[in-house]
C-alpha positions in Angstrom: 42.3 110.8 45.0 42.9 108.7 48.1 42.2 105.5 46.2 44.8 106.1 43.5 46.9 106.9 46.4 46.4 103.2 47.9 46.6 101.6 44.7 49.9 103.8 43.7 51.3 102.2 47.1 49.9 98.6 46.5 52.2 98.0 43.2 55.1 99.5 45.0 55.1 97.2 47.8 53.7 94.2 46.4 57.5 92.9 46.3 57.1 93.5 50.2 53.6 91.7 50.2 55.1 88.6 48.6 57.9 87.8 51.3 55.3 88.9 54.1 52.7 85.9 52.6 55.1 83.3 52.0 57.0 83.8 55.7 53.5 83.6 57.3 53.3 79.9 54.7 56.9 79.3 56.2 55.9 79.5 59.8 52.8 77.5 59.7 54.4 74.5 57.7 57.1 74.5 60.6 54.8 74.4 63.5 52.8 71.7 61.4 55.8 69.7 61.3 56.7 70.0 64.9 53.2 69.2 66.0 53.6 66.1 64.2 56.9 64.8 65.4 55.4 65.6 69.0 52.7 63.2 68.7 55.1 60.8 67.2 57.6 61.1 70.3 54.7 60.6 72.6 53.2 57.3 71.1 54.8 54.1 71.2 57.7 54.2 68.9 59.0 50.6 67.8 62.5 50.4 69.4 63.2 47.1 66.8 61.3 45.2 64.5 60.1 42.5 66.9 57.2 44.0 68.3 58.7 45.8 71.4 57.8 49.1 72.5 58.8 51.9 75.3 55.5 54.1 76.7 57.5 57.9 76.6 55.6 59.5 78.6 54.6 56.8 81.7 58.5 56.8 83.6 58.5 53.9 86.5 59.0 56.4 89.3 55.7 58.6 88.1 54.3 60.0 91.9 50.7 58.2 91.6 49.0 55.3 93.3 48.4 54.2 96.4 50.6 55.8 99.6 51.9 52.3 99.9 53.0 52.2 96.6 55.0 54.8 96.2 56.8 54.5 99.5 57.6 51.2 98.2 58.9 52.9 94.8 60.7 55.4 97.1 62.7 52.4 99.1 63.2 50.6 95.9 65.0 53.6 94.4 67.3 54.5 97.7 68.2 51.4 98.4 69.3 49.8 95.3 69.7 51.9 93.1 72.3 54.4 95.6 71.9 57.6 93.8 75.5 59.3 93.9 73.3 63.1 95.7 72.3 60.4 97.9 76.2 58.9 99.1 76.7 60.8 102.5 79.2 60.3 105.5 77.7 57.8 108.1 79.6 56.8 111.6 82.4 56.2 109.7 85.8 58.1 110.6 88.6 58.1 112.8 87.6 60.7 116.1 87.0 58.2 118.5 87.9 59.7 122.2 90.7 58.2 123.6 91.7 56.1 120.6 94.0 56.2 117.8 93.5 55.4 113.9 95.8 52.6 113.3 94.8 51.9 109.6 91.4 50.9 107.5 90.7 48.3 105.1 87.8 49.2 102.6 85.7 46.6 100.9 83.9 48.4 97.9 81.2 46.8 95.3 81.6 48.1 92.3 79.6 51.4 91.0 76.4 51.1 88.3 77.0 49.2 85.4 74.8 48.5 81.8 73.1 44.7 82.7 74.7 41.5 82.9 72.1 40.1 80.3 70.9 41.9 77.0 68.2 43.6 77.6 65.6 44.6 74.9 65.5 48.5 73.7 68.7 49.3 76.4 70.1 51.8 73.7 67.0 54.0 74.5 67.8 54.2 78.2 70.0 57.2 78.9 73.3 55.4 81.3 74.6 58.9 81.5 75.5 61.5 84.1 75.7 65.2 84.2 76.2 68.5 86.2 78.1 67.0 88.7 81.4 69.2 89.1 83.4 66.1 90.9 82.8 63.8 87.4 83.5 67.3 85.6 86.8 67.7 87.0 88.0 63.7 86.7 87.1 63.5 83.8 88.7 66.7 82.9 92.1 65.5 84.6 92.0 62.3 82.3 91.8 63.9 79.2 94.6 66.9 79.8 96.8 64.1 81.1 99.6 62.5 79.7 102.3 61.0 81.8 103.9 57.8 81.9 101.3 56.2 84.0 98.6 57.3 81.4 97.5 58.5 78.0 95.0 59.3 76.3 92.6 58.1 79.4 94.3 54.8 79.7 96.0 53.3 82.7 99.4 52.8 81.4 101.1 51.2 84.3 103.2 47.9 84.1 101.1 45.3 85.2 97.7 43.2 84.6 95.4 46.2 84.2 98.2 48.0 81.5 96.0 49.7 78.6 92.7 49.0 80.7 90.3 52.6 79.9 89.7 54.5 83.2 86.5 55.7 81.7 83.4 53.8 80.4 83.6 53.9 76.3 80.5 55.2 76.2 79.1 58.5 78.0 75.6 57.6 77.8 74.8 53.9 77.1 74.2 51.4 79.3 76.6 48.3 77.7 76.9 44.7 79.1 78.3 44.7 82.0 79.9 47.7 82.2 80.3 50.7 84.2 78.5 53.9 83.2 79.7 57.7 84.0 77.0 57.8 86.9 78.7 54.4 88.3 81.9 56.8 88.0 80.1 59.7 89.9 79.1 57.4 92.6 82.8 55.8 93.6 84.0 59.8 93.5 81.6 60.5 95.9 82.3 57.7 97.7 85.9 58.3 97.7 85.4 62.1 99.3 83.3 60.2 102.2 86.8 57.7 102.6 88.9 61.2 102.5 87.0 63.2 105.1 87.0 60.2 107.4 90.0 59.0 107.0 92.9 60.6 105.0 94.5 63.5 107.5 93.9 60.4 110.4 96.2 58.2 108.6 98.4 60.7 107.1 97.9 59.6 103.4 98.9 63.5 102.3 102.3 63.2 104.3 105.4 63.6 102.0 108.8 63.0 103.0 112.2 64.0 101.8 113.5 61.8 98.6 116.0 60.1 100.2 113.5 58.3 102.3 113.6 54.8 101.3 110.9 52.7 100.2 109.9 49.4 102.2 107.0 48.0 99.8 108.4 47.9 96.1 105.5 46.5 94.1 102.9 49.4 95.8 104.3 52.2 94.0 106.8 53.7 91.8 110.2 54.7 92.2 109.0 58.3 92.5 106.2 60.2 93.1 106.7 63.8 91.5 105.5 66.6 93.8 105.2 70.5 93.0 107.3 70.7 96.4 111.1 70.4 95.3 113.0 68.0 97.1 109.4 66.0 98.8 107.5 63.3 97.8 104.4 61.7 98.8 104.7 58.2 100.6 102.9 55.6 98.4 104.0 52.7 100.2 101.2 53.1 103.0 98.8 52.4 99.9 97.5 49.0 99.3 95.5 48.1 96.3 93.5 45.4 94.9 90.7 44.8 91.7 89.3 41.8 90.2 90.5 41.7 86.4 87.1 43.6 85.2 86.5 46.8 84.1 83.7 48.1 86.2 86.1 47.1 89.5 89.2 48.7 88.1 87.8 51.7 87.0 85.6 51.8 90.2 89.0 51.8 92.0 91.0 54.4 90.5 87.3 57.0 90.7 87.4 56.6 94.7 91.3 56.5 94.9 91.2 60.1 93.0 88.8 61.4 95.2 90.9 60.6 98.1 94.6 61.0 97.0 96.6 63.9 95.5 96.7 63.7 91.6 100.2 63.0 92.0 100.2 60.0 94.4 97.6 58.8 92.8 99.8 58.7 89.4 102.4 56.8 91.4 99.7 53.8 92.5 100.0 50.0 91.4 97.5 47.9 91.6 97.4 44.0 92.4 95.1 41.5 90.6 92.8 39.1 92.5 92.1 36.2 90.5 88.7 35.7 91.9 85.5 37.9 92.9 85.5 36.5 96.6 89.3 37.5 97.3 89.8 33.7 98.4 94.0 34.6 97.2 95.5 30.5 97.8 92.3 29.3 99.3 90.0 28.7 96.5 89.8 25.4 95.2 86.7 24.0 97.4 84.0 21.3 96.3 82.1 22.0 99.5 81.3 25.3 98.4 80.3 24.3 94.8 77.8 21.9 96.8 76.2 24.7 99.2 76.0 26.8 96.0 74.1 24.3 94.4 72.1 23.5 97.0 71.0 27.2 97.8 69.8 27.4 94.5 67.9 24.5 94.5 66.2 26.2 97.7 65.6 29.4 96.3 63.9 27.2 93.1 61.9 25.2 95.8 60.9 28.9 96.7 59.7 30.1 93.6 57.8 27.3 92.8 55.5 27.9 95.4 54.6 30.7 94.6 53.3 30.5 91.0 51.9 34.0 90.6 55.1 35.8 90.7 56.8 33.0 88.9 54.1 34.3 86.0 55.2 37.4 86.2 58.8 36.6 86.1 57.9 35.0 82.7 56.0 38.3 81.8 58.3 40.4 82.2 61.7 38.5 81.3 59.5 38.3 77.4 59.6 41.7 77.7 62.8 42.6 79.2 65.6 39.8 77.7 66.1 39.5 74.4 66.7 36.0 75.0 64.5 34.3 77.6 64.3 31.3 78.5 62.2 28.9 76.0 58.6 28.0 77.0 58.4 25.7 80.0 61.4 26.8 81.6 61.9 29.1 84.4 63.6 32.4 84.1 66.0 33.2 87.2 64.3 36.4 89.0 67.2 37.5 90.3 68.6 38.0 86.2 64.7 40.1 86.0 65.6 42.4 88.9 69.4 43.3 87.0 67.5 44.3 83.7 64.7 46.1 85.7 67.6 48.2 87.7 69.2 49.4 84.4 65.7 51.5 83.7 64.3 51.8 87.1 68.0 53.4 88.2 68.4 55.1 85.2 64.5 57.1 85.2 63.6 54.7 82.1 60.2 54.0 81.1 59.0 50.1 81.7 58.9 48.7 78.4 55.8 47.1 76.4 55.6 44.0 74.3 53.4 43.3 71.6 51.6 40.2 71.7 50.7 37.8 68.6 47.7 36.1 70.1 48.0 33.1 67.4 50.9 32.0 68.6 49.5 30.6 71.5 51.7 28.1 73.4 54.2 30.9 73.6 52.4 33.6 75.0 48.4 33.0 75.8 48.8 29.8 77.7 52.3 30.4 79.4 50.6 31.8 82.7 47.7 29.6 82.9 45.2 32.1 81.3 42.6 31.5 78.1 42.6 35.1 77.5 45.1 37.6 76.4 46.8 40.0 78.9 46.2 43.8 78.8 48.2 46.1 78.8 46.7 47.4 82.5 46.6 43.5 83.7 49.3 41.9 85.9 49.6 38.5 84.2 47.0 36.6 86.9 45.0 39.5 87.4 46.9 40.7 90.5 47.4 44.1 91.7 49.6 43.5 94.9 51.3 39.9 95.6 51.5 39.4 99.3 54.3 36.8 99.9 53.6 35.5 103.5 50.0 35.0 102.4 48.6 31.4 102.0 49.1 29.3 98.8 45.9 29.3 97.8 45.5 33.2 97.9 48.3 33.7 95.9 47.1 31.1 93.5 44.5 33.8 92.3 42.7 34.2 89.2 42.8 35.6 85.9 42.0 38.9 84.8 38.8 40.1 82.9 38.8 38.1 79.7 38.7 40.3 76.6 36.8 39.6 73.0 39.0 37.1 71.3 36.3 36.9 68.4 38.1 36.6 65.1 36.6 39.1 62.5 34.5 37.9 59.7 37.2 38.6 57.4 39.7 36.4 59.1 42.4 34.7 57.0 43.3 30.9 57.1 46.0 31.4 59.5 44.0 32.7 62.1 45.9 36.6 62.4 44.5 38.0 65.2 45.4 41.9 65.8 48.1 42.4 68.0 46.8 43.3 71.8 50.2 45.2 73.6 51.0 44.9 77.0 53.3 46.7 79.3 55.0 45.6 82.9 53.4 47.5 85.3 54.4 49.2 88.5 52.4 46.5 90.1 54.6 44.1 88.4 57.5 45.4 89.6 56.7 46.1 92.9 55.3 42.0 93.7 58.4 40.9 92.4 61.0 43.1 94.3 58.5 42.0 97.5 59.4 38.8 97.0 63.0 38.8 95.7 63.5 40.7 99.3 62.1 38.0 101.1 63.9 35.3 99.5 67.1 37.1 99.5 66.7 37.0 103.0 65.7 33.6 103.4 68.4 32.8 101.2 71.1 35.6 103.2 70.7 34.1 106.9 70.1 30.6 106.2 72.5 27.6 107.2 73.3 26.7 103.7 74.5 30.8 102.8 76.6 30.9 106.5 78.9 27.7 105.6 79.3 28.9 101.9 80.3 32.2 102.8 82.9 31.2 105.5 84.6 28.6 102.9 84.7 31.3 100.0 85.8 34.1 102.0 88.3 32.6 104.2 91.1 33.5 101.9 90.2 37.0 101.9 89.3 36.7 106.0 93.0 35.2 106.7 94.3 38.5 104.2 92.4 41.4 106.5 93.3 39.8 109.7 96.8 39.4 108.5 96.9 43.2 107.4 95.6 44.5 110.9 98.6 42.7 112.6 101.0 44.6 110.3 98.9 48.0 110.5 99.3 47.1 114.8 102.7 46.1 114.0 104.4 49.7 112.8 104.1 48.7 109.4 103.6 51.5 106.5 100.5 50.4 105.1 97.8 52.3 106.4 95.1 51.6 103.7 94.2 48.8 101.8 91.6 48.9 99.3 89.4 46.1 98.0 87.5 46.9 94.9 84.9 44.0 94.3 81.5 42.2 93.6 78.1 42.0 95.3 79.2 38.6 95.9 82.6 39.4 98.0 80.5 41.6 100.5 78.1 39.3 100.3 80.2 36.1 101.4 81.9 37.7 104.2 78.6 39.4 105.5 77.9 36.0 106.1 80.8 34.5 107.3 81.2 37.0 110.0 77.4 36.7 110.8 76.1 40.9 110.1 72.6 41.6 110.5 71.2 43.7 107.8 67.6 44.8 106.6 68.1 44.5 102.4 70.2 41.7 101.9 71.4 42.6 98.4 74.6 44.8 98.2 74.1 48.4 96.3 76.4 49.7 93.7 79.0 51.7 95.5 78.7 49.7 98.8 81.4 50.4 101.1 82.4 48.0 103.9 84.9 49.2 106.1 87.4 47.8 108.8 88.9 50.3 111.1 91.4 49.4 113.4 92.3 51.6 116.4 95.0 51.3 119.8 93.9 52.8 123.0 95.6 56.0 124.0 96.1 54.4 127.2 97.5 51.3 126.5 98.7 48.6 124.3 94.8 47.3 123.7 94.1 47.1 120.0 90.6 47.2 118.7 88.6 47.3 115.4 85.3 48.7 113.8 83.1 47.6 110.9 81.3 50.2 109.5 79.1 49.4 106.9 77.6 51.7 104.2 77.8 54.3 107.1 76.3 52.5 109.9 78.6 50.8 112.6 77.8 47.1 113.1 80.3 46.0 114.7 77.7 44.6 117.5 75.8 42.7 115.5 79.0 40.3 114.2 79.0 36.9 116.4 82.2 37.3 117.7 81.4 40.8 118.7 78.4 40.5 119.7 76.7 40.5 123.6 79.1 42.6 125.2 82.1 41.6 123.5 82.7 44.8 122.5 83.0 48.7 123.9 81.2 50.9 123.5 83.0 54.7 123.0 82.1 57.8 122.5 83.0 59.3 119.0 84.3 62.7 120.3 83.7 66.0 117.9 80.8 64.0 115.9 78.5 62.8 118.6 77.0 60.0 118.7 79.1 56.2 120.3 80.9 54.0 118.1 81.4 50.0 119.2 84.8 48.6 119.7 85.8 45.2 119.4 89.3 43.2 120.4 90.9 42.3 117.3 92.1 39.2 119.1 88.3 38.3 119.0 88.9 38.2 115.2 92.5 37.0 115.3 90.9 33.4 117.4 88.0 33.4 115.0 90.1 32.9 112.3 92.7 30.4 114.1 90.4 28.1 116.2 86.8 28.7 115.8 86.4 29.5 111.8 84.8 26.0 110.6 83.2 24.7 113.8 80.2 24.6 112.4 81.4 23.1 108.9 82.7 19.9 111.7 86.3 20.5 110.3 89.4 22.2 111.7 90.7 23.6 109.3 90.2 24.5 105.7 91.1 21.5 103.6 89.1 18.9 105.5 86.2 21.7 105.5 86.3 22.1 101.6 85.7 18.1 101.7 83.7 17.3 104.3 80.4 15.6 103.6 77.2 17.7 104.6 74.3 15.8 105.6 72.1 17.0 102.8 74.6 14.5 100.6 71.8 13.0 98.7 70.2 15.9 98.4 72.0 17.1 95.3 
């Protein structure tokens, strides 16, 4: 009886039975599948057909090796790569006891960008930016607003940047030479540092009644609307200037939101400078073409002594650059570093490159080795590259060699498999060694001082000439200089600064603060940069030219020095070491390295 029972039941539910089997069938093919694709994701996916390769699971700032290593990893990533979490308020700010905020001028680099050259597999590094509430709400305000001074996230102004985009056209790629959303996040941080410090100080909310005449006509509008009937804000004590690029324009208007009310901010214009060093009418100068040429032939001198990392500049440009240099020519390092940043900065794996070992003059022999490279070699066998060793250490030697052997069933042509190999951590790391060295050399050396006081002498007479109107009574209160590595760079070394890296960050900030004594008629300035006052280490501020004042609420002292300090620099004392007086005969004078060239 029972088993007529159970039978009775099994044709009534074999309907039941047949979905049950074939979901079971369902489920099984589905986690087959995924199981698959996972061990396709973790391999070494071909990013083209040329043999080049990105390791998904091996990310450049991976926590393992040596202490030393990854302390060095850790510098690498603060220092150049400035992480917007990371942009924090330094000495800068206007609270100096017994002084008085008479205006700032603000020297910014621009923010990340994609790499200057094209870099291999760069479509498979993630440029993007997220979860940060600051980007969330600019980028919010550009795409809700329309008004006559933009649409559709456009700058629609009269003037040389009309119809530039004030967003990067693409959210998550890194393209040539271009800013990317986190290069956005870092200028809005940036931008609430330059508010706390400085904005209530100088009184850049203040709105006055509308009858209030304007006195600088191509700094704003006619009008700048305000939800407060009958006010508007001033936008005449606003001063701002951008090289014709995107990155610096859009770097610009990302700090100037942070620091302005929407509306005054809608009611900015913004002047062109015609070249990345600010020089305004002082730019034509041969001199300066000389030193730069020169400097470089230095920094090749350089390099050519020390042929190990000049092997693994070759290394890892044929991995990097879709176009290196042919064989038998040099690859610039400082081209390597750019393309590195755009993964390192950007949590990117280091990419591979697959090696046809019969082509032999391109890739065996270019570093002086028989055998082929692995893909856990540094090209000469290398695992740390000590720069002020001697010559013949850092000559070295190869690594082990590996079985070259062709197979008995080799064809006429001499295929060989393909052996990969990958730039290393230890790559990376010798090479940023010595581009820091060299950058130094290069930074602080004779050659560097002269070229940097004839290219930024245009922009030196334009700062100087803006503190005597901010000391003056005039309106403007801010001025804003959105710019290049380069235009820190130059007046870094014109004015003599001591610093420890001597590249310039994304989102650098260089500030000039100038201040009057609350007890007389003594005018003063500060240069803070990227937080840290060093205003004493500048030559003609230096060994006790300066004060030194307490800085009120915030702790700490802040150094002071006379702005007619700066003021005779630039009038009597600027080319003295160029054997000129002035900047024509400067720009022509003959250096004694003539023949050099």
């Amino acid at each position: 009886m029972l088993l007529k029972e159970i039978a009775r039941f099994s044709l009534q539910h074999r309907t039941l039975y047949c979905y049950l089997i074939l979901s079971i069938w369902i489920f099984l093919l589905i986690a087959g599948m995924y199981k698959y694709i996972g061990s396709i994701e973790n391999g070494n996916n071909l990013l083209s057909g040329k043999g080049f390769a990105y390791r998904k699971t091996e990310p450049y700032l991976v926590q393992e090796g040596d202490p030393t290593s990854r302390n060095r990893v850790r510098e690498i990533n603060q220092t150049d790569c400035t992480h917007p979490y990371a942009i924090v308020t330094g000495e800068e700010g206007g609270s100096l006891e017994g002084w008085t905020l008479q205006g700032v001028l603000l020297l910014i680099r621009h923010g990340d960008r994609g790499p200057m050259a094209h870099v291999r597999g760069i479509n498979e590094v993630d440029c993007g930016y997220e979860n940060d509430p600051t980007l969330a709400r600019y980028i919010h305000f550009l795409q809700n607003t329309t008004t006559g001074s933009t649409s559709s996230g456009h700058w629609m102004k009269t003037g040389p940047f009309h119809g530039f985009p004030l967003l990067p056209a693409a959210t998550k790629v890194c393209l040539l030479a271009q800013l990317t959303h986190k290069g956005i996040a870092q200028m809005l941080h940036v931008g609430d540092i330059v508010r706390q410090a400085y904005a209530n100080a100088l009184g850049l909310y203040t709105r006055v009644p509308t009858s209030t005449p304007r006195t600088t006509p191509f700094n704003g509008t006619d009008s700048a609307s305000n939800p407060t009937s009958g006010f508007q804000y001033v936008v005449d004590d606003v001063v701002i200037y951008s090289t014709r690029y995107r990155r610096t324009f859009q770097s610009a208007m990302a700090l100037l939101f942070a620091v302005l009310p929407p509306e005054k901010w809608l009611s900015m214009q913004i002047q062109e400078s015609h070249s990345l060093s600010y020089c305004f009418s002082d730019c034509a100068c041969p001199q300066a073409e000389k030193l730069k040429k020169q400097l470089a032939n230095e920094m090749n001198g350089h390099l050519a002594k020390h042929p190990a990392i000049g092997a693994i500049v070759q290394w890892i440009g044929a991995a990097l650059l879709q176009n290196p240099q042919a064989a038998g020519q040099q690859i610039n390092p400082l081209e390597i570093r750019d393309a590195l940043l755009a993964h390192i900065c950007h949590g990117a794996p280091l990419p591979c490159r697959k090696i046809h070992s019969n082509v032999q003059n391109v890739d065996r022999y270019r570093y002086g080795s028989k055998a082929p490279i692995s893909s856990t070699q540094d090209p000469l066998g290398l695992d740390v590259i000590n720069i002020d060793l001697d010559e013949p250490t850092l000559g070295g030697g190869s690594g082990p060699a590996i079985n070259t052997e062709q197979p008995d069933d080799s064809d006429t042509t001499e295929q060989e498999p393909e052996i990969e190999g990958c730039v290393e951590k230890s790559h990376v790391l010798a090479l940023m060694s010595y581009i820091h060295w060299a950058g130094m050399k290069e930074l602080y050396s004779q050659s560097m001082r002269q070229q940097g006081l004839l290219r930024s002498y245009g922009l030196m007479r334009n700062i100087v000439a803006y503190m005597l109107r901010m000391i003056s009574g005039d309106r403007v209160k801010f001025v804003l200089y959105s710019g290049h590595d380069k235009t820190i760079e130059y007046l870094i070394a014109s004015l003599g600064v001591r610093l420890d890296n001597p590249f310039i960050p994304y989102a650098s900030r260089m500030a000039f603060e100038v201040y009057k004594s609350d007890k007389d008629t003594q005018y003063y300035f500060r240069l803070v940069y990227n937080g840290r006052d060093v205003t004493n280490t500048i030559d003609v501020c230096e060994s006790g030219k300066s004060l030194n004042v307490p800085r009120g609420i915030r702790g700490g002292r802040g150094h002071l020095c006379p702005i007619e300090n700066i003021i005779r620099f630039i009038h009597d004392d600027y080319f003295l070491s160029l054997n000129a007086t002035n900047y024509k005969d400067a720009c022509l004078a003959q250096t004694k390295q003539e023949g050099f060239f």
